[in-house]
C-alpha positions as a Markdown table, in Angstrom:
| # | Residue | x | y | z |
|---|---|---|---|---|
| 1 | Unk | -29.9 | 28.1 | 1.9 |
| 2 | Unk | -29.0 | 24.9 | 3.3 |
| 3 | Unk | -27.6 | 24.0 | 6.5 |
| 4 | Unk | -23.7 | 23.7 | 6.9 |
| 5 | Unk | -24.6 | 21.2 | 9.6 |
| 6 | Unk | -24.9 | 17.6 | 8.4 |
| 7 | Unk | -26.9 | 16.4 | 11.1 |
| 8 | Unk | -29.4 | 19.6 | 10.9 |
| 9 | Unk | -29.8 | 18.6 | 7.2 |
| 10 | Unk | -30.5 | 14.8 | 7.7 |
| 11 | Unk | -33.3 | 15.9 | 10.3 |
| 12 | Unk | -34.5 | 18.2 | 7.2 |
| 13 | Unk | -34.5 | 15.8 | 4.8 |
| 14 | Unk | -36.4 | 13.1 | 7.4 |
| 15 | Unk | -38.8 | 16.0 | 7.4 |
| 16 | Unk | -39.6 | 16.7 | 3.9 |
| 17 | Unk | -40.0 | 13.0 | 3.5 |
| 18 | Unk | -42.8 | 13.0 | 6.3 |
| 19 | Unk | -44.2 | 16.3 | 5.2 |
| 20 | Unk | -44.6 | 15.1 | 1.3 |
| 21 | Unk | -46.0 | 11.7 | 2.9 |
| 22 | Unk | -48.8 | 13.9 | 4.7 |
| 23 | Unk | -47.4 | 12.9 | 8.4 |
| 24 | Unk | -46.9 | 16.5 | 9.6 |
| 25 | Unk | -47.0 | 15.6 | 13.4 |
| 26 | Unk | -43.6 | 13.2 | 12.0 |
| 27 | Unk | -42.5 | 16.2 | 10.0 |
| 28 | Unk | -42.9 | 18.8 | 12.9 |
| 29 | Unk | -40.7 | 16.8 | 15.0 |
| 30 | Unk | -37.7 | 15.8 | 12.3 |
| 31 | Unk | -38.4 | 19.9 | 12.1 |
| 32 | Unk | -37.7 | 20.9 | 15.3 |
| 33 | Unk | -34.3 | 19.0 | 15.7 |
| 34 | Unk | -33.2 | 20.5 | 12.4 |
| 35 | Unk | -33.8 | 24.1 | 14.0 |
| 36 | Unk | -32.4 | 23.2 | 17.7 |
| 37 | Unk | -29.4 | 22.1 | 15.1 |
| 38 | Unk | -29.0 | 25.0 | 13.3 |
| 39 | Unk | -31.5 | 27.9 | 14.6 |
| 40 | Unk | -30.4 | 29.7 | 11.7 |
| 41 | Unk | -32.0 | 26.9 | 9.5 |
| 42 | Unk | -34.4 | 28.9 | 7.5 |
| 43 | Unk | -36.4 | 26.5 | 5.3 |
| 44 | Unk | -36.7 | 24.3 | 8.2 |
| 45 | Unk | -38.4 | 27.2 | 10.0 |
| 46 | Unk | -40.5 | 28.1 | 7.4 |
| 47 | Unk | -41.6 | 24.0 | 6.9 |
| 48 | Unk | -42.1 | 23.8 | 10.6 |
| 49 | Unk | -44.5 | 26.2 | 10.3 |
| 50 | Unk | -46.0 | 25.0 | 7.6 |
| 51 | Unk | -46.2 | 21.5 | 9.4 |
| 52 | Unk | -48.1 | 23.5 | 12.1 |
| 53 | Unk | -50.2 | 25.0 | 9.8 |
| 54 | Unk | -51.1 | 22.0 | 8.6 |
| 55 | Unk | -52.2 | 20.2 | 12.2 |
| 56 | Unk | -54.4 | 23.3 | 12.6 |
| 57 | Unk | -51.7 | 24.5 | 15.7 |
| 58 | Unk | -52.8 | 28.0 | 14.5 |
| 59 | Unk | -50.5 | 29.5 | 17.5 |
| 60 | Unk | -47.4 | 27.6 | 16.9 |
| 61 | Unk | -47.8 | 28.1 | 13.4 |
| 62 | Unk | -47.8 | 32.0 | 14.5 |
| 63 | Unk | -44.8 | 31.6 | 16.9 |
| 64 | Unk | -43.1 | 29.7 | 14.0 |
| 65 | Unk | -43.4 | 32.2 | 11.2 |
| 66 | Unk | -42.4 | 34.9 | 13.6 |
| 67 | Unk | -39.0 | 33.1 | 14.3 |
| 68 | Unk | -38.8 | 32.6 | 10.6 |
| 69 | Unk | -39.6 | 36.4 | 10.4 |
| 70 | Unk | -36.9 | 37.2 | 12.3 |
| 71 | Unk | -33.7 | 35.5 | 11.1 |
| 72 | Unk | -35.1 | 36.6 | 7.1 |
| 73 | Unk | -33.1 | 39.4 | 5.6 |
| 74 | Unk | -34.9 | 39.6 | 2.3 |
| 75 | Unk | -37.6 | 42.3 | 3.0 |
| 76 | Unk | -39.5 | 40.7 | 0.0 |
| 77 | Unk | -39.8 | 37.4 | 2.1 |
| 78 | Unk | -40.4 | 39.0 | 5.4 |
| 79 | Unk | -43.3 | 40.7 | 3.8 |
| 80 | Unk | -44.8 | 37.5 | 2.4 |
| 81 | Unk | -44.4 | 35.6 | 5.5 |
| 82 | Unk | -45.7 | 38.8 | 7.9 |
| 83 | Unk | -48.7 | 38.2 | 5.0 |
| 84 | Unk | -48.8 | 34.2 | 6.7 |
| 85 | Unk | -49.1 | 35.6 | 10.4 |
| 86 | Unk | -51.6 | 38.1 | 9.5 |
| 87 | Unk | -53.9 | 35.3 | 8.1 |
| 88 | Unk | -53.5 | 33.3 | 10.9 |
């Protein structure tokens, strides 16, 4: 679900347009802000990670998911991202 906060989603959508450009070092930061926004942000956790992920930052990308982990309510989802920190 999207953020209700306007600014948290403009610093989303700045980081989908990095991420999909292949700058993920751009996307982790336009990331970050989204989620010191809105920490409830969930797909900006989850693309944070994923920007991690993709710098080879193995242990953020574990610290990332884990935060992700936490704020999910759908067990479905937390099992599939607990799958992501066990392959890290």
């Amino acid at each position: 679900m999207p953020s209700s906060d306007l600014t948290a989603r403009m610093y989303f959508d700045q980081g989908q347009t990095a991420f999909t450009r292949g700058d993920y070092s751009g996307a982790e930061e336009y990331f970050k802000k989204a989620v010191e926004k809105d920490p409830q942000y969930h797909e900006a956790h989850r693309f944070l990670a994923e920007s991690f992920e993709k710098q080879g930052f193995a242990h953020r990308a574990r610290n990332a998911w884990e935060r992700l982990h936490r704020i999910t309510r759908d067990t479905a989802e937390q099992a599939e991202i607990k799958k992501r920190i066990d392959a890290l």
